[in-house]
C-alpha positions in Angstrom: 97.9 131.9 110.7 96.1 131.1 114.2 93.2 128.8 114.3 91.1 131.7 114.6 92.0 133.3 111.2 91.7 129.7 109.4 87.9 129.2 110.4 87.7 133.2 109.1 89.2 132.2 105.9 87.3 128.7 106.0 84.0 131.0 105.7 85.3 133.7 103.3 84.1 132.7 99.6 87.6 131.8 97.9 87.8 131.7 93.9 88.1 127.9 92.5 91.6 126.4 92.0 92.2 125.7 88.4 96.0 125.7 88.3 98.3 124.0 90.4 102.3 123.7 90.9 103.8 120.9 92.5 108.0 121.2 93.4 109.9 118.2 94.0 113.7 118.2 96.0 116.0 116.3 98.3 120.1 117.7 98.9 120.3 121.6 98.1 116.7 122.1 98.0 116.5 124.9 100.8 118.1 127.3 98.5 116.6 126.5 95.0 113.2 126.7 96.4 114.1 129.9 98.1 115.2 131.2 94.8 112.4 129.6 93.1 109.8 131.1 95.3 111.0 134.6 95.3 110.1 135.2 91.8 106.4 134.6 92.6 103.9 137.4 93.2 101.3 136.9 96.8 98.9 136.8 94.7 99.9 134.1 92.1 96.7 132.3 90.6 97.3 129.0 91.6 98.5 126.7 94.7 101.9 125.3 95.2 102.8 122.2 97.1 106.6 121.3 98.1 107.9 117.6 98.6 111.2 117.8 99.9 113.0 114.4 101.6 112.9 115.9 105.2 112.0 112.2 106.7 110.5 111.8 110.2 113.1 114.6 111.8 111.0 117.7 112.7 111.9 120.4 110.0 111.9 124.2 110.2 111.6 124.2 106.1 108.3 126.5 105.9 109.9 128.8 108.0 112.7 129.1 106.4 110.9 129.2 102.5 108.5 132.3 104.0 111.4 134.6 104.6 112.0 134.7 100.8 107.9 134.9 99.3 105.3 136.7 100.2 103.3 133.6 99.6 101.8 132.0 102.7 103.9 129.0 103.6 103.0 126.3 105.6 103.2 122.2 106.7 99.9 120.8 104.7 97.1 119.8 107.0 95.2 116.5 106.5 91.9 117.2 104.3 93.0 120.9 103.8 90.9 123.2 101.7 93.6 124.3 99.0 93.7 128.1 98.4 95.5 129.9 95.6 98.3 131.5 96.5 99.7 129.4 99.0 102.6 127.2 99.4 101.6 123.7 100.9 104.7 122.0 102.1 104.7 117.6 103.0 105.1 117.1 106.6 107.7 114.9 108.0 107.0 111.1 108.0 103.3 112.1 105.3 102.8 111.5 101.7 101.4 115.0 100.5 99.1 113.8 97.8 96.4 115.7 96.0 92.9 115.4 95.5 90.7 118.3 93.5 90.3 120.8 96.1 91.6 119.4 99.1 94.8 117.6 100.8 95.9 114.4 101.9 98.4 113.3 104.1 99.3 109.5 104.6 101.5 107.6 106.3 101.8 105.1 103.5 104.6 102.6 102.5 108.1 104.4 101.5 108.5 105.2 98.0 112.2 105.6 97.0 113.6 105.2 100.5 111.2 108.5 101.9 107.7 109.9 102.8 107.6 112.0 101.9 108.4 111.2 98.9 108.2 113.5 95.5 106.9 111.0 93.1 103.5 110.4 94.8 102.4 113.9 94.9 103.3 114.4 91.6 101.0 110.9 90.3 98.4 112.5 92.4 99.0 116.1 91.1 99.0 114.5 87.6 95.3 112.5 88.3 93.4 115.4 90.2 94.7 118.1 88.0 95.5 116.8 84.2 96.1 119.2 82.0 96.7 122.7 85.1 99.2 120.7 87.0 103.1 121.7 86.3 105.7 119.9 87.6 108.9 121.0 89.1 111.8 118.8 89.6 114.9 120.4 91.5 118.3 119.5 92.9 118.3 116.1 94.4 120.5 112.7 94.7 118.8 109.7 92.7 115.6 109.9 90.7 112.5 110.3 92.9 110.4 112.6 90.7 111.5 111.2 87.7 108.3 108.9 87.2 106.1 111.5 88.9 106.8 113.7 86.2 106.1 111.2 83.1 102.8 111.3 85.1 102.4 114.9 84.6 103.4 114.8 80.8 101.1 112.1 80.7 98.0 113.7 81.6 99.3 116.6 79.6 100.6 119.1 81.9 103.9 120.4 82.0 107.4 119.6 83.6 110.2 121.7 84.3 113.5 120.9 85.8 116.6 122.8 87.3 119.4 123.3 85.1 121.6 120.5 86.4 124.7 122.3 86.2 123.6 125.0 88.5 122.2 122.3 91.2 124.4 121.3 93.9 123.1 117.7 93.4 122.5 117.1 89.5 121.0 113.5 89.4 117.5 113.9 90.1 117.5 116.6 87.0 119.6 114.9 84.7 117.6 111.7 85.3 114.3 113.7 84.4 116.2 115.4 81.4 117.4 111.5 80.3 113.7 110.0 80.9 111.2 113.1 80.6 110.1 115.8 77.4 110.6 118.6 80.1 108.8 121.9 78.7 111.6 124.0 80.4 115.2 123.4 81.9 116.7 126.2 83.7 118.1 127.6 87.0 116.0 127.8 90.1 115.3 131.4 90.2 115.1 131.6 86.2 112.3 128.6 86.9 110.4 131.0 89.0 110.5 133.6 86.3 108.7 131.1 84.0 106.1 129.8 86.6 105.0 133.1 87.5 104.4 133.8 83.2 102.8 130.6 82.7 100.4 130.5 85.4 99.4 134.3 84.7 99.0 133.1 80.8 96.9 130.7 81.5 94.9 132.4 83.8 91.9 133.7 82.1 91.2 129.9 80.1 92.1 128.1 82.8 88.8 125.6 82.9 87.4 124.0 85.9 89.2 120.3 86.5 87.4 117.8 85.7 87.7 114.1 85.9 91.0 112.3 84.7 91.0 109.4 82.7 92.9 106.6 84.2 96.1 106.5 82.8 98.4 103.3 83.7 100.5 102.4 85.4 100.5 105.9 87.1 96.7 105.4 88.2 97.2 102.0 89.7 100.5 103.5 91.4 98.7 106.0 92.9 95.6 104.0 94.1 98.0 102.0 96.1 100.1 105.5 97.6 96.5 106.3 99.4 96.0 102.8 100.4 98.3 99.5 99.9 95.4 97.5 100.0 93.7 98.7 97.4 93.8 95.5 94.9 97.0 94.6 96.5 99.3 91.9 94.0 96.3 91.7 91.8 96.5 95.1 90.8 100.3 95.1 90.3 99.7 91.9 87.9 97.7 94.1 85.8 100.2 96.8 85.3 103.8 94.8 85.2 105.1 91.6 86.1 107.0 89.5 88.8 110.8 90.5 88.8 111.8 87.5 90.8 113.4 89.9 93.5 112.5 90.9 96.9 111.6 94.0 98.9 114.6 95.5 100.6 112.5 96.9 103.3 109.6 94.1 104.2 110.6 90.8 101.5 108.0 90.9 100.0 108.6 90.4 96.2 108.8 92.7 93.5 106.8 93.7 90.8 108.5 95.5 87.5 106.5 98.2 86.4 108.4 99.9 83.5 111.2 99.7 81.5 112.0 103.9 80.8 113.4 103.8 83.9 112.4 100.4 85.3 111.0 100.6 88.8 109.5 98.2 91.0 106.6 98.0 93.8 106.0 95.6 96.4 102.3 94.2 97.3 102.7 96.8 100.4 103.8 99.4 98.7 107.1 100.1 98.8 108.5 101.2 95.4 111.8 101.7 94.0 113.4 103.1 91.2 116.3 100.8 89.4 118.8 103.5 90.7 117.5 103.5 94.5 116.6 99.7 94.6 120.5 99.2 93.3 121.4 101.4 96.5 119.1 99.3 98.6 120.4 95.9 97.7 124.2 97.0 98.3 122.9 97.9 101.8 121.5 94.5 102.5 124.8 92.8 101.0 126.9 95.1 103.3 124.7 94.4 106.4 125.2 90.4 105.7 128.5 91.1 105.3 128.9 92.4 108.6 127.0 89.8 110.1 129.6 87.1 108.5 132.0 88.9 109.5 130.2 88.9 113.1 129.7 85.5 113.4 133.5 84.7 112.6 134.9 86.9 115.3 131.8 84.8 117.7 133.0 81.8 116.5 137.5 83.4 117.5 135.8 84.2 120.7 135.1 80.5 121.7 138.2 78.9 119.8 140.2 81.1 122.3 138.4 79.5 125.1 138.8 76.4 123.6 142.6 76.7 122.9 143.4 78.5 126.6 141.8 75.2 128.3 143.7 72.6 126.1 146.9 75.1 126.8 146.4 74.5 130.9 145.8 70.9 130.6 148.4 70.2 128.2 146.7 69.2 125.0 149.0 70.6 122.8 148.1 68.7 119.4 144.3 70.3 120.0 146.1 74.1 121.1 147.3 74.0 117.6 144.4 72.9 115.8 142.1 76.1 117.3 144.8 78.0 116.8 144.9 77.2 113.2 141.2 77.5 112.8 141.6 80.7 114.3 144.3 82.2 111.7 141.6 80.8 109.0 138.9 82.7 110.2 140.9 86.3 110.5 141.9 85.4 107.0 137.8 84.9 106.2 137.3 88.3 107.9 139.5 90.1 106.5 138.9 89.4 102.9 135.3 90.2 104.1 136.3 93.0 105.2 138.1 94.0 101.7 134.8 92.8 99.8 132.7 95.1 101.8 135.2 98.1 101.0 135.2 97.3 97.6 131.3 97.7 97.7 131.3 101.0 99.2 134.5 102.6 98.2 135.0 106.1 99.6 
């Protein structure tokens, strides 16, 4: 669509949005969501938004989803009228999050180690659109999503997942299945089936949004995904408490929100799951390790300087001592070494 044909459709009256679908992935989600997609009619009552963990790296992904829907496709613009019928897909390096009517994009703190990331367009689904949002959590590593959807059931709309055993990465669905009341588990194109029912169902008593009640902790959660200094560690304190831990990615500390799965949120914003903050802390032991093991080869480096000049002038007593120290330190490396394998076996 040119810029032309969007200020066209800007001025063409468009019927109100009343139902929405937002469709979480990560690894394997080009072909679920082609599969998922292809079951939908062009004119399908209701707008679709896509989170999939694309990163910062420029992504081909609506491209790619349009060749299998004849749904319009496309990278969500910031503060973009949303339109039934069409398929709003995050961005790399943006938040897509949802607000009655409209987009937003922000470059806001990591949540599970991505922006995008699935779980904050899913809070913001769940807040804008109560009861006419449906969830849909597909193949994926992790849990991101997980939490997102027990905002959806929440504010009493629904959540379906991909049959894990047809998803080439199962843990983001089993995790929902373990955690979540899904509505509906089944595989991706058997999802799309079901979408297209619902949302025709529904179509005719379908009632105009209107405002959510706040519902915590997802509210407060998603307060700070727009802005991370909205209430900042006095808003945490009201929804969890101090886990005595520290932010992987800035040090700040860590605030437990929940226990069904626990997660956790820094004053900045940053937020975790158990299962990805698990992953994060055996990447900060493994990069101290290597630093260890760094500063011990640093340290062989100047012994052997240290034991070549007392070899030329004759000092054998002090040639023996560095080189003594020296077989020490290989010894301290290499058990480092082991412990670090042991961390991250292959």
């Amino acid at each position: 669509m040119t810029q032309a044909d969007r200020r066209i459709d800007a001025l063409e009256p468009q019927p109100p949005v009343r139902q929405i679908i937002v469709i979480g992935t990560s690894t394997g989600g080009i072909p679920a969501l082609r599969e998922l997609l292809a079951q939908l009619p062009g004119d399908l009552p209701a707008a679709i938004f896509v989170t999939m963990h694309i990163g910062d790296h420029a992504s081909l992904l609506p491209n790619f989803l349009a060749k299998a829907t004849p749904l319009e496709v496309r990278f969500a613009l910031p503060e973009e009228k949303v339109c039934n019928g069409r398929v709003y897909v995050a961005p790399p390096d943006r938040h897509l999050l949802i607000e009655q009517g409209k987009v937003r994009l922000v470059r806001s703190a990591k949540e599970n180690h991505s922006r995008p990331a699935i779980d904050p367009m899913f809070r913001s689904a769940a807040i804008s659109y109560g009861n006419r949002a449906i969830g849909v959590l597909l193949t994926g590593e992790l849990d991101d999503g997980v939490i997102g959807l027990q905002a959806i059931k929440a504010y009493g709309g629904l959540a379906l997942v991909q049959d894990p055993r047809t998803a080439p990465a199962p843990s983001m669905p089993e995790n929902a299945l373990r955690y979540v009341k899904v509505d509906a588990s089944l595989p991706a194109d058997e999802l799309g089936k079901v979408l297209a029912q619902t949302v025709e169902q529904r179509r005719t008593d379908a009632p105009v949004v209107g405002e959510s009640k706040r519902i915590e902790p997802f509210a407060t959660e998603n307060d700070l995904a727009y802005d991370s200094s909205a209430g900042g560690a006095q808003a945490l304190n009201s929804i969890g408490q101090v886990s005595g831990m520290s932010c992987p990615e800035c040090g700040g500390g860590l605030w437990e929100l929940g226990l069904s799965p626990p997660r956790f949120r820094c004053h900045t914003g940053h937020s975790y799951t158990s299962s990805t903050l698990l992953q994060s802390q055996d990447q900060s032991v493994e990069e101290a390790l290597w630093v260890a093991v760094r500063a011990l080869h640093e340290k062989q480096l100047l012994l052997g300087r240290l034991a070549q000049s007392s070899k030329e002038a004759g000092r054998n007593s002090a040639l023996e001592e560095y080189e003594l120290a020296d077989q020490e330190l290989e010894s301290h490396k290499e058990a480092l070494k082991a412990l670090i394998t042991k961390l991250r076996p292959q």
